[in-house]
C-alpha positions as CSV (number, residue, x, y, z in Angstrom):
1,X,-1.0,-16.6,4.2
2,X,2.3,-14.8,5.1
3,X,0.0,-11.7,6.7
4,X,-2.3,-14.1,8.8
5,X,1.1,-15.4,10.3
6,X,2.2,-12.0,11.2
7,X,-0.8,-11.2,12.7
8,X,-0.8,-14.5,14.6
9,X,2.9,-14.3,15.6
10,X,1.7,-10.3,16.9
11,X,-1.3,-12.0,18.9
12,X,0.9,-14.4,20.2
13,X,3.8,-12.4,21.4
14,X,0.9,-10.1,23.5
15,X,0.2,-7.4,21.4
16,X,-2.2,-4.6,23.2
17,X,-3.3,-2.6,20.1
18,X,-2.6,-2.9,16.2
19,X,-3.9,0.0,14.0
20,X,-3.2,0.9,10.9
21,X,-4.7,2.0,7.1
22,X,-5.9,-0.6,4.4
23,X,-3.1,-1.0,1.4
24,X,-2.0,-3.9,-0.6
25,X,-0.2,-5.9,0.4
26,X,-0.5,-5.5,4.2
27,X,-4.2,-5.3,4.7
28,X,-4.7,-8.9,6.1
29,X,-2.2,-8.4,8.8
30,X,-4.7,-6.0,11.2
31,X,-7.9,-8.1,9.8
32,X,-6.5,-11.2,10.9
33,X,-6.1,-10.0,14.3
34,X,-9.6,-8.9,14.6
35,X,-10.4,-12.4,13.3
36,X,-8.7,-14.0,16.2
37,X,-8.6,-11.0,18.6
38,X,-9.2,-13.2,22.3
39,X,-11.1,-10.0,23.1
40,X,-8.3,-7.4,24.9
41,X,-6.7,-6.4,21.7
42,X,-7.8,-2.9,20.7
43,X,-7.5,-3.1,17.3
44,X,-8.4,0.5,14.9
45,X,-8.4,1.3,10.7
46,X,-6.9,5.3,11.5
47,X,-8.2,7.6,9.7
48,X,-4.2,7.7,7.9
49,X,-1.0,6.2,8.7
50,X,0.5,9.3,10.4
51,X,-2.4,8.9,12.6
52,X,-2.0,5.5,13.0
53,X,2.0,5.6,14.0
54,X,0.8,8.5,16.6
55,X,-1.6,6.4,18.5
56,X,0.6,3.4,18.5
57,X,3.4,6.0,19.7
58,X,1.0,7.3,22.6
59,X,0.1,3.3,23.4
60,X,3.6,2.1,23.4
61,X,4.7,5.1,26.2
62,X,2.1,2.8,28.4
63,X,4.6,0.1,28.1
64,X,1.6,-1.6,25.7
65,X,3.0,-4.1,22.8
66,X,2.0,-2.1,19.1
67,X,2.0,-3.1,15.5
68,X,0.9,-0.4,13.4
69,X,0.0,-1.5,9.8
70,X,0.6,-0.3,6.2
71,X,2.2,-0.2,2.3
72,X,5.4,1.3,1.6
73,X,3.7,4.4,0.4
74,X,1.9,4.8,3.9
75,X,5.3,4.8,5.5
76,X,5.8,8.6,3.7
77,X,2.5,9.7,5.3
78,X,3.7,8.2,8.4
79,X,7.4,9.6,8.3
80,X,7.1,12.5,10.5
81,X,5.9,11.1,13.8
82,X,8.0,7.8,13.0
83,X,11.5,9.9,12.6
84,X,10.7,11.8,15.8
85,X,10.0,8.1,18.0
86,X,12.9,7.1,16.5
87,X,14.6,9.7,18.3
88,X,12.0,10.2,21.4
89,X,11.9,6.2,22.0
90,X,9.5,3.9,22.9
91,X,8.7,2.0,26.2
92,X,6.6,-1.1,24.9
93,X,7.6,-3.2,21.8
94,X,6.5,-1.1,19.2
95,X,6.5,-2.7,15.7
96,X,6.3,-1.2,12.3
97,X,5.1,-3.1,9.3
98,X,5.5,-1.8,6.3
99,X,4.9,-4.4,2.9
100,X,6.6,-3.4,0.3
101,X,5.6,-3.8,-3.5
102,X,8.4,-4.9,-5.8
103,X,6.9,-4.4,-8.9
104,X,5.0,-2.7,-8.5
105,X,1.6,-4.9,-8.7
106,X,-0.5,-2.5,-6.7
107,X,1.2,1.1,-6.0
108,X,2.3,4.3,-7.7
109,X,5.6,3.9,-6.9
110,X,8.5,0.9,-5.7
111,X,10.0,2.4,-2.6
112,X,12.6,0.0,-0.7
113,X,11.8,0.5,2.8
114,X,15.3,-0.7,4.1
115,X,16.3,2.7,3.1
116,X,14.0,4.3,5.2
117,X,15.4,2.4,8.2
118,X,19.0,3.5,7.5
119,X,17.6,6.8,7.3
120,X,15.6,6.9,10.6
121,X,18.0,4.9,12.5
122,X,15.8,1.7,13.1
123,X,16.3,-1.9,12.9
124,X,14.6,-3.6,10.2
125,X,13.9,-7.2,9.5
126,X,13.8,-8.8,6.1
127,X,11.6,-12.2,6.3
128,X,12.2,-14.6,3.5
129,X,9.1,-17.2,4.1
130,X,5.8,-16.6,5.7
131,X,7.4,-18.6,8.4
132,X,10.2,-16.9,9.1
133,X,7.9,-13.8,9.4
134,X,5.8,-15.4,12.2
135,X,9.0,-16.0,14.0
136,X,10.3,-12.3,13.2
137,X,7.1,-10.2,14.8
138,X,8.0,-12.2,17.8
139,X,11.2,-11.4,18.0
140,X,10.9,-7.7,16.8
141,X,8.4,-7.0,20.2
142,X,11.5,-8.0,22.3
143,X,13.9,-6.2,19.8
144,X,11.8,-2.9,20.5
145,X,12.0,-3.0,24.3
146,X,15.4,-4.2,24.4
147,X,16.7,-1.1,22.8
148,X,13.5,1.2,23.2
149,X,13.4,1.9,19.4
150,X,10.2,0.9,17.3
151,X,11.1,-1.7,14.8
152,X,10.6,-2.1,11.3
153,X,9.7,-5.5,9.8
154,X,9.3,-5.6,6.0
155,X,8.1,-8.0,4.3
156,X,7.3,-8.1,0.3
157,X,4.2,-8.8,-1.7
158,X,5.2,-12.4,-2.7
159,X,6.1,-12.6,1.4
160,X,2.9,-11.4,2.6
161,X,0.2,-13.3,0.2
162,X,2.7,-16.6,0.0
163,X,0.9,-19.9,1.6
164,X,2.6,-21.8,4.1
165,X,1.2,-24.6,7.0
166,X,2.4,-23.1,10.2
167,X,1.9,-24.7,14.1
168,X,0.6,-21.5,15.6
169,X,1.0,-21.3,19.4
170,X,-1.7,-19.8,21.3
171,X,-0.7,-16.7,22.7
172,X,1.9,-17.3,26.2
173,X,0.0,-14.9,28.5
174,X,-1.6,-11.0,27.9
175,X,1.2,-8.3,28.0
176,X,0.7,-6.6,30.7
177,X,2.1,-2.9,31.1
178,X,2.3,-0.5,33.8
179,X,0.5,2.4,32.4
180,X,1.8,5.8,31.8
181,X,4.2,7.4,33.7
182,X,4.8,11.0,33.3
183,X,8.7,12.1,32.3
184,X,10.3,14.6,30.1
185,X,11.9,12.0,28.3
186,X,8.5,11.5,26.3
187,X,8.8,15.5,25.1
188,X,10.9,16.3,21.8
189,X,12.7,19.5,22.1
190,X,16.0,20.4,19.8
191,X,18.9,20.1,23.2
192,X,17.0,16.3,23.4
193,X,17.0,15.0,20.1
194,X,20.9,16.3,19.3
195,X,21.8,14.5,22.6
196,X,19.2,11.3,21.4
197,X,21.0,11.5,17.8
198,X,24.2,10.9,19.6
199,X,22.6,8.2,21.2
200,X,21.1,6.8,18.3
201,X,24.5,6.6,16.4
202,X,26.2,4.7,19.1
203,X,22.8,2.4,19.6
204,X,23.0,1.6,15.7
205,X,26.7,0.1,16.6
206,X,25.6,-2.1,19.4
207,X,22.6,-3.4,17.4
208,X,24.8,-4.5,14.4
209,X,26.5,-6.5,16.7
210,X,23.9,-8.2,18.0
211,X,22.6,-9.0,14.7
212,X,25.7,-10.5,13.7
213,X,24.2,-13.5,16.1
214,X,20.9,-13.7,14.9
215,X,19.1,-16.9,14.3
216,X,17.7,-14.8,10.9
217,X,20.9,-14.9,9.6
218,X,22.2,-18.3,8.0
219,X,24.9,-19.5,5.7
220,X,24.7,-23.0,4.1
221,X,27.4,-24.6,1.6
222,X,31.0,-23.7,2.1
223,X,32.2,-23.5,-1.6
224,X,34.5,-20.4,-2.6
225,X,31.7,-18.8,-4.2
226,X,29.2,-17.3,-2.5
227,X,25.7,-16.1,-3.0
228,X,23.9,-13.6,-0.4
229,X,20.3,-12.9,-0.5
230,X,17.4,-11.6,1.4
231,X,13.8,-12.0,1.5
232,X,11.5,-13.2,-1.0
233,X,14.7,-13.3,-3.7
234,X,16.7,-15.6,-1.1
235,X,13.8,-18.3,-1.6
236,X,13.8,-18.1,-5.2
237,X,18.0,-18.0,-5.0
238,X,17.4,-21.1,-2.3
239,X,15.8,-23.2,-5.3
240,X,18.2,-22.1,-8.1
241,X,20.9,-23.4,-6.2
242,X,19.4,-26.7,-5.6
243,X,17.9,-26.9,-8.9
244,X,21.5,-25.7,-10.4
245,X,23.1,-28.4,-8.0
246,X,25.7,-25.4,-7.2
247,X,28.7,-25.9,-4.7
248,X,28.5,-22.4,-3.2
249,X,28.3,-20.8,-0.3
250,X,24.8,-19.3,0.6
251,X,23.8,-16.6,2.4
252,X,20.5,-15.4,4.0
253,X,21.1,-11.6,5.5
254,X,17.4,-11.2,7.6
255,X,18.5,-8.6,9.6
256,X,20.1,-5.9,6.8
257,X,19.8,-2.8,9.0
258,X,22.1,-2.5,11.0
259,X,24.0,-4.1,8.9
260,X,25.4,-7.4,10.7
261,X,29.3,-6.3,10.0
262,X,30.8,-9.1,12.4
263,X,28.8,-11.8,10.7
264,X,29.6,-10.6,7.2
265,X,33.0,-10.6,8.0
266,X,33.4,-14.0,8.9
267,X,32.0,-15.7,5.6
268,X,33.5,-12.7,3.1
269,X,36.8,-13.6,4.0
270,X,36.7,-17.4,2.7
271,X,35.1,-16.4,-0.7
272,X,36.5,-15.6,-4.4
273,X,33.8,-13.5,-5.1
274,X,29.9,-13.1,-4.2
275,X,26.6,-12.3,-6.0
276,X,24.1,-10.2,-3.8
277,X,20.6,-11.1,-4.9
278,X,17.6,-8.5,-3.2
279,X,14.7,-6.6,-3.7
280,X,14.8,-3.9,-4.4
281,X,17.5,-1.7,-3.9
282,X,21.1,-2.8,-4.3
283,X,20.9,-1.9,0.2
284,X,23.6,-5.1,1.1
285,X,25.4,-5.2,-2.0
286,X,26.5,-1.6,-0.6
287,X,26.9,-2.5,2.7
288,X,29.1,-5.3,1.5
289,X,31.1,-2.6,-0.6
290,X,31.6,-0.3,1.9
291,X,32.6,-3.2,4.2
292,X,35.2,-4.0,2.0
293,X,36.4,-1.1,1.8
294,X,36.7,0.0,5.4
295,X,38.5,-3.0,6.2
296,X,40.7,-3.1,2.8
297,X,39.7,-6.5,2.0
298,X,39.7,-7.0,-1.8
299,X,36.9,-9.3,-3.2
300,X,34.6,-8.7,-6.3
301,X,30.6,-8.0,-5.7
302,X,28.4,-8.5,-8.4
303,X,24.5,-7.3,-8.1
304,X,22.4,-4.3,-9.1
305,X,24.9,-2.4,-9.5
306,X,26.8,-4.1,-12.3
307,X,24.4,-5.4,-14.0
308,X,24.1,-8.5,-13.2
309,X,20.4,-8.3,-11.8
310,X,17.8,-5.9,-12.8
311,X,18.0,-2.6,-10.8
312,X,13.8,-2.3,-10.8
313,X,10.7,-5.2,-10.7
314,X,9.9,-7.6,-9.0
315,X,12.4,-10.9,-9.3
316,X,11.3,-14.4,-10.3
317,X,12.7,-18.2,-10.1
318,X,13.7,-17.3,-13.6
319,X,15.4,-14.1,-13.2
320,X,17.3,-15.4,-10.3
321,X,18.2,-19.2,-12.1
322,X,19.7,-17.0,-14.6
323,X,22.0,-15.0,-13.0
324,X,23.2,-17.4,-10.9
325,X,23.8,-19.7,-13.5
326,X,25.8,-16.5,-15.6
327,X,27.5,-15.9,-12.4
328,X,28.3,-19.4,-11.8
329,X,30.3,-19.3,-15.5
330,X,27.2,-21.5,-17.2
331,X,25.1,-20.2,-20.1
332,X,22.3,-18.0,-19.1
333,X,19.3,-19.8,-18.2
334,X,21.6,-23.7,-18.4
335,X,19.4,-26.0,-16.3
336,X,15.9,-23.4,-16.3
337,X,12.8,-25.2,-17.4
338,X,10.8,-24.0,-20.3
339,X,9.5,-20.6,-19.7
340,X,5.7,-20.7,-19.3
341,X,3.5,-19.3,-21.8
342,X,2.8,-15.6,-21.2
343,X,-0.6,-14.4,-19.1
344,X,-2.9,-12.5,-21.5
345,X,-3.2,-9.3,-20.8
346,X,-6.2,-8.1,-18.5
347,X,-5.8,-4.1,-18.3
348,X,-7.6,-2.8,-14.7
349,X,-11.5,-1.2,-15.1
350,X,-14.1,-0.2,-13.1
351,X,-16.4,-2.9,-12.0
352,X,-20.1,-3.4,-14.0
353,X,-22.5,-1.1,-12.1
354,X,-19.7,1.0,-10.4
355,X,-21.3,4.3,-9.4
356,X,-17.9,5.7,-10.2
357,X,-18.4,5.2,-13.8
358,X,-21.7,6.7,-13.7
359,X,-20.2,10.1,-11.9
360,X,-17.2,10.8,-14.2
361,X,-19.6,10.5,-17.1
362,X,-22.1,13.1,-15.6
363,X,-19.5,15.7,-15.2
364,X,-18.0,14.6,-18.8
365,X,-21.4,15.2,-20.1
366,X,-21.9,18.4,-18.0
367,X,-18.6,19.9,-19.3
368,X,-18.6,19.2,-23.0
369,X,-17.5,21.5,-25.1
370,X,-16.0,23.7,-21.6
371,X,-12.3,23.6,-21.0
372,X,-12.4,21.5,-18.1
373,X,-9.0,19.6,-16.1
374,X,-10.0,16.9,-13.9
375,X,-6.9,15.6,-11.4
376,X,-7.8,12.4,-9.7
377,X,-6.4,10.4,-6.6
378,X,-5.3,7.2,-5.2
379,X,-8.4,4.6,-5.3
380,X,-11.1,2.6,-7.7
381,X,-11.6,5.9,-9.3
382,X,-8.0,6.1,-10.9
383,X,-9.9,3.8,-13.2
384,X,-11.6,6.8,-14.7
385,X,-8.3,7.3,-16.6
386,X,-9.4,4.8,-19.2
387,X,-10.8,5.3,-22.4
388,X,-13.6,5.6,-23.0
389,X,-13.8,8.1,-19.7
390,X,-10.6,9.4,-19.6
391,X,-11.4,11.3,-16.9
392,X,-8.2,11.3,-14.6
393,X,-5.7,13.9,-16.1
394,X,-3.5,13.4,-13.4
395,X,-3.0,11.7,-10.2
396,X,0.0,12.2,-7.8
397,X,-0.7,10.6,-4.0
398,X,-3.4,10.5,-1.7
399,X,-5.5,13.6,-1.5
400,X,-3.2,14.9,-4.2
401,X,-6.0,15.6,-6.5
402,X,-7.9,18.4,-4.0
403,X,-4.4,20.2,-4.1
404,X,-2.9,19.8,-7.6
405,X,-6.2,21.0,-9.2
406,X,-5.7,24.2,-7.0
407,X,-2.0,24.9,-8.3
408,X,-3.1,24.8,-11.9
409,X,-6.1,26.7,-11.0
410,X,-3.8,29.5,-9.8
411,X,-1.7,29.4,-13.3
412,X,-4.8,28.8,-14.9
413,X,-7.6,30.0,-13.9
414,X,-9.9,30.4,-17.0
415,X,-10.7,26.7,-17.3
416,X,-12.9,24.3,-15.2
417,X,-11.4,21.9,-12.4
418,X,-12.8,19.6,-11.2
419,X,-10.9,17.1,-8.1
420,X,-12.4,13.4,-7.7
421,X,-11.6,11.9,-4.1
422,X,-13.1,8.7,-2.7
423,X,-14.8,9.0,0.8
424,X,-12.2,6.8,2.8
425,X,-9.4,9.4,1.0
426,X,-10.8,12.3,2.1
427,X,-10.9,11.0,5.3
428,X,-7.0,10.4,4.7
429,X,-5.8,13.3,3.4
430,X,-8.1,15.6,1.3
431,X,-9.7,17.5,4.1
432,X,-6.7,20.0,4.8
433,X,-6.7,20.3,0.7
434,X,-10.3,21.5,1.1
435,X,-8.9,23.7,3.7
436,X,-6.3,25.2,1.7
437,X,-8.7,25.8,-1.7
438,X,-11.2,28.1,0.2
439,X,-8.3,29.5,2.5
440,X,-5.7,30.9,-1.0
441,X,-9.3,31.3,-3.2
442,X,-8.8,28.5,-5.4
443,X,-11.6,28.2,-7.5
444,X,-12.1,24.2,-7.7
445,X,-14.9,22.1,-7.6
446,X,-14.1,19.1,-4.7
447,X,-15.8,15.4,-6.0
448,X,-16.3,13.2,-2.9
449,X,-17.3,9.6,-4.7
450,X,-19.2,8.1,-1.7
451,X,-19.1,4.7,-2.1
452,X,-19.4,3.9,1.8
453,X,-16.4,1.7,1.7
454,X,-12.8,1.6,1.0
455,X,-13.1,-0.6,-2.0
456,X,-10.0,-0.8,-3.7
457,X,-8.6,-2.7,-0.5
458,X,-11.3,-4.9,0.4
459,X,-14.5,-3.1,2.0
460,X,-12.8,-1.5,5.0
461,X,-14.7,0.9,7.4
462,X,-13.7,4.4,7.4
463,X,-15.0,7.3,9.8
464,X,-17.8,7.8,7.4
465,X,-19.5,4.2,7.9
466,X,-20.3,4.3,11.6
467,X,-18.7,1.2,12.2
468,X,-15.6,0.0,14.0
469,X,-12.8,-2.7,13.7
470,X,-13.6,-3.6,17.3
471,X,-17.1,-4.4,15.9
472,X,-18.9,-1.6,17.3
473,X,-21.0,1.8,16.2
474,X,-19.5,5.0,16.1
475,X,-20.6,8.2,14.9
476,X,-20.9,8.9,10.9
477,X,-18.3,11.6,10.1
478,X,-20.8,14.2,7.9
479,X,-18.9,14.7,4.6
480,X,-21.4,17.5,3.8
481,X,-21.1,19.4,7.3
482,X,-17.1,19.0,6.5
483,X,-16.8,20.3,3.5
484,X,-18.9,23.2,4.7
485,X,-17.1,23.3,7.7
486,X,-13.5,23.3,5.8
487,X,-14.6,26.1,3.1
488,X,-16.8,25.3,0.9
489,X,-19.2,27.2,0.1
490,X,-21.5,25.1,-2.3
491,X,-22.1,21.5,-1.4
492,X,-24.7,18.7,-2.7
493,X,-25.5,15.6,-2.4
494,X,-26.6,13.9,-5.7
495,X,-27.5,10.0,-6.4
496,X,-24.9,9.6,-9.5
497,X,-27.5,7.1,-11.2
498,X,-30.0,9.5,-11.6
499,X,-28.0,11.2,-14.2
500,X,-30.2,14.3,-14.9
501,X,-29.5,15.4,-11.6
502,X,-26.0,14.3,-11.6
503,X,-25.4,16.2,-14.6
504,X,-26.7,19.4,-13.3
505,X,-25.0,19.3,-10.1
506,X,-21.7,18.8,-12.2
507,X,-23.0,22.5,-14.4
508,X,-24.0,24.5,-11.0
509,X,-20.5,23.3,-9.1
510,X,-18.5,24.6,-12.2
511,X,-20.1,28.2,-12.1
512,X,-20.1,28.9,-8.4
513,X,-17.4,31.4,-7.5
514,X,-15.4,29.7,-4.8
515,X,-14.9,26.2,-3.6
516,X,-17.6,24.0,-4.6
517,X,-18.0,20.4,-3.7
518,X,-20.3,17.7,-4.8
519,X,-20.9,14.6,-3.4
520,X,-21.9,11.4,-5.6
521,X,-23.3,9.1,-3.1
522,X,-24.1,4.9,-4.2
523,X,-22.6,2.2,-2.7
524,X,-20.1,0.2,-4.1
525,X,-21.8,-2.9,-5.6
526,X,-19.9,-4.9,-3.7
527,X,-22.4,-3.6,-0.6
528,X,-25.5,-4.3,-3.0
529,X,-27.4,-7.4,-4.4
530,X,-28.8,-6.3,-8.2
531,X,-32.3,-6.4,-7.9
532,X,-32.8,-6.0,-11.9
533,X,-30.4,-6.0,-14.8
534,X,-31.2,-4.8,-18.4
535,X,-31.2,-6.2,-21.8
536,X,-30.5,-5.2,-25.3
537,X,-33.4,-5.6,-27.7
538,X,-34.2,-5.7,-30.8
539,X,-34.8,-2.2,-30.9
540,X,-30.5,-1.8,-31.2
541,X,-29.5,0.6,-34.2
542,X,-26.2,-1.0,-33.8
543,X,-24.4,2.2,-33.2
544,X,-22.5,1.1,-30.3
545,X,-22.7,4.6,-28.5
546,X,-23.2,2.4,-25.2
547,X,-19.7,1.2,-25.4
548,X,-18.1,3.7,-27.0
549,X,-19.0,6.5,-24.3
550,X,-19.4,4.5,-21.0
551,X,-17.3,1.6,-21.2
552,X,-18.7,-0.8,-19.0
553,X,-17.5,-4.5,-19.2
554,X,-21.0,-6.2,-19.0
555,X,-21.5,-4.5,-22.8
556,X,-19.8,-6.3,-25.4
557,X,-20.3,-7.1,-29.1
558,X,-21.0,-10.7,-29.7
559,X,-21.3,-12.0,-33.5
560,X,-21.6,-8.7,-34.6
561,X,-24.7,-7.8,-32.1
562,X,-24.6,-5.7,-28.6
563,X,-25.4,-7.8,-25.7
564,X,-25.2,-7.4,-21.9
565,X,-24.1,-10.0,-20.2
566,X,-26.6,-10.9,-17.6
567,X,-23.9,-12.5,-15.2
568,X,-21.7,-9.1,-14.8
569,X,-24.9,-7.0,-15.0
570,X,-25.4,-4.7,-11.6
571,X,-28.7,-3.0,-13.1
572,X,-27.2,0.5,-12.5
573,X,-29.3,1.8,-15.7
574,X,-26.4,4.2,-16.9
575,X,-26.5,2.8,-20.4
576,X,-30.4,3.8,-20.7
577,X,-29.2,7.1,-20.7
578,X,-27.0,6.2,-23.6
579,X,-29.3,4.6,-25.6
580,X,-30.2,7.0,-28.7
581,X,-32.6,4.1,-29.8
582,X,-34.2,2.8,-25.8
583,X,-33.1,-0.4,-27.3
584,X,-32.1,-1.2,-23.3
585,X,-34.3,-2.6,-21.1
586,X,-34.9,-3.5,-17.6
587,X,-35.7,-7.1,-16.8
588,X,-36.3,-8.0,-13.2
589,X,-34.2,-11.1,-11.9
């Protein structure tokens, strides 16, 4: 998979320490090098990503090789330290990934990450194969040293969970660095970074220059049109070509920031006109333009940005076929296959037995009849926002939901709000929220769903498990004893699936005056084997109240009777408390 090879290419170019925070699609890349770590790799989940970038920043001023891990949307939690390295500097290669999520498939928002480096002043590379992208992490360590500026390598969603065969090379020998050496260099003050911005400007020069010789950039074909593309859409514009048998001229930018200007030149000049073919933003289509126009060279650029390719969403073969074949002067879609049959539709929901489920409907039930707003975050639990639940009223970023709840709180304050946070999210970002509630009086209740995991990415350890990337025990972070600590002044622990108790925990956190916090703690059945499941018998009154109010996918009505299917069953019990008739029984497995 394209985020084993990156992690491979990282072990084998000598990497010293990798951290990072779980987020599709980049999760693989750090777990793969704990898989294969030969044992001197300190390798960490932070508790965030600006965390994260900071250690890697204090490791890299050792002279030790980083790669610090994340999404696209980590990159905004890890803007701050990253914008001040760029200008500070780094002393060991120190690579950023950042997978972005055209789409998107599996985050709030699509953010184009090539922007980012334009805006921070740092190279970025653009890998079009899982291949390519082992050969890139390489290259980006010696990048980094060579002009002591962290670098940025971004690969997409269909980059990072693409297959490939790959001859991995054991790793050449251990990086070794010389430790830290104290300098002022390594303290930001204002007279620094306006002489370091000066730097960076020039630096940004000389890099585009050296990019315009690059190995990751290649032209093939030499027909008077041309077709330049990046990343995962230069693969699929690779096999319309072929597939169109098209004589033009193509062109794979890997290096788009700096822009390679020298390298541009010399293929722009022999072409009619070019199509620019990317994900996401129209980022070298505008370079191109402003190319052209600094060096009054007049040649038509179609992309993006006139229409000629969609301006949001992820591309496909098809997308691509077309548009070349529209901008080759044939009919749209001339020599595309059939288009296959569309996917049904499979809308996201909380797994069978999720203790999630069983918390929102506690408070659901606890608050009937109140005015009540509930403001969720980033995680499983966004699921609540289905129906039946409907329990997530609105949901911004992570550890959004502790915050928001307090600024309608403050415009509102007569109704009931209640904030749902995961445990490895308020290990992220929700504890300065809690901080700010009890600090500005915000009258909110805080709901930590402790499902000892983060589970939306794949079971990662957080401070709150005790255990360690490197395979070792650490101290449990208390929730309780920091929620206290942070504020709040009423704080319980409740098992959700005992639902009497969750209930009332949901009434007496609603009434206390000031910050009150609950904890729902069950882990996620992922962690759990079902030791019993239940069964419908003949007891049913038919009234479907058990799917109607709860919503979970091992109930469903089957010729006309409710059944739970045994296979999806976790033996949670929520439904019991459903049940008007106790038509639903345990049955031990």
């Amino acid at each position: 998979m394209g985020n084993e090879a990156i992690a491979l290419g990282a072990v084998r170019a000598g990497v010293n320490l990798v951290c990072g925070y779980p987020g599709t699609p980049s999760t693989e890349v750090l777990e793969t090098v704990a898989k294969y770590n030969p044992g001197d790799i300190h390798v960490e989940w932070a508790a965030n990503e600006k965390a994260a970038m900071e250690v890697g920043g204090g490791a890299s001023f050792t002279g030790a090789r980083v790669l610090v891990t994340m999404k696209q949307m980590g990159l905004n939690v890890a803007a701050d330290p990253l914008m001040c390295l760029s200008y500070l500097g780094v002393k060991g290669g120190m690579v950023v990934l950042v997978a972005d999520d055209p789409g998107p498939i599996s985050s709030q928002t699509e953010q184009d990450t090539r922007h980012f480096a334009k805006f921070a002043n740092l190279p970025v590379l653009d890998p079009s194969t899982p291949e390519e992208a082992y050969q890139m992490v390489q290259e980006a360590f010696e990048i980094s040293e060579q002009w002591e500026l962290p670098v940025i390598l971004r690969p997409t969603t269909r980059i990072c969970h693409a297959s490939a065969s790959i001859e991995a090379e054991m790793r050449k020998e251990k990086h070794e660095y010389p430790g830290f050496a104290k300098d002022p260099r390594w303290v930001i003050f204002p007279s620094l970074s306006l002489k370091k911005h000066g730097e960076l400007e020039q630096k940004q020069k000389e890099i585009g220059k050296a990019f315009s010789h690059s190995t990751f950039n290649d032209i093939e074909g030499n027909g008077s049109l041309g077709i330049v593309a990046s990343g995962a859409a230069y693969a699929y514009a690779r096999e319309a070509v072929k597939e169109l048998d098209a004589n033009v001229t193509l062109v794979k930018i890997g290096t788009p920031y700096p822009f390679p200007e020298e390298f541009a030149l010399d293929f722009i000049r022999e072409l009619d006109k070019i199509l620019v073919v990317e994900e996401l933003d129209a980022v070298i289509e505008r370079s191109l333009t402003d190319l052209l126009g600094k060096h009054k060279i007049k040649l038509d650029i179609y992309g993006k940005e006139t229409g000629n390719l969609p301006a949001a969403g992820e591309y496909t073969h098809e997308i691509v076929l077309r548009a070349i074949a529209e901008f080759l002067g044939g009919a749209a879609g001339e020599g595309a296959s059939s288009p296959p049959p569309a996917l049904p539709v499979r809308p996201p929901v909380l797994c069978a037995g999720c203790p999630h489920r069983a918390s929102f409907y506690a408070v659901k039930t606890a608050m009937k009849g109140i005015p009540a707003v509930f403001t969720g975050d980033i995680g499983c639990y966004t699921l609540g926002n289905a129906k039946p639940l409907d329990m997530v009223d609105t949901c911004l970023c992570m550890g959004a939901g502790v915050t928001v709840a307090q600024g309608l709180y403050h415009m509102e304050p007569d109704k009931k709000y209640f904030a749902f946070i995961g445990d490895s999210t308020f290990f992220h970002t929700g504890i300065p929220g809690v901080v700010n509630a009890a600090y500005n009086q915000a009258k909110i209740t805080v709901v930590v769903l402790d499902n000892s995991t983060t589970a939306m990415t794949g079971q990662q350890p957080h401070p709150g498990t005790g255990r360690t990337m490197m395979g070792t025990e650490s101290p449990k972070i208390d929730i309780e004893a920091m929620l206290r600590a942070s504020g709040a002044g009423w704080v319980k622990t409740v098992d959700p699936f005992d639902f009497n108790a969750a209930v009332g925990a949901a009434k007496e956190a609603a009434d206390f005056d000031g910050v009150s916090a609950i904890i729902y703690r069950a882990p996620c059945i992922a962690l759990r084997k079902a030791q019993t499941i239940y069964k419908i018998n003949a007891g049913c009154i038919g009234c479907k109240k058990c799917i109607r109010e709860i919503g979970c996918p091992a109930i469903s009505v089957t010729d006309g009777a409710v059944r739970v299917e045994p296979s999806l069953c976790y033996g949670c019990g929520l439904c019991t408390y459903v049940c008007p008739a106790g038509a639903i029984v345990e049955v031990r497995e």
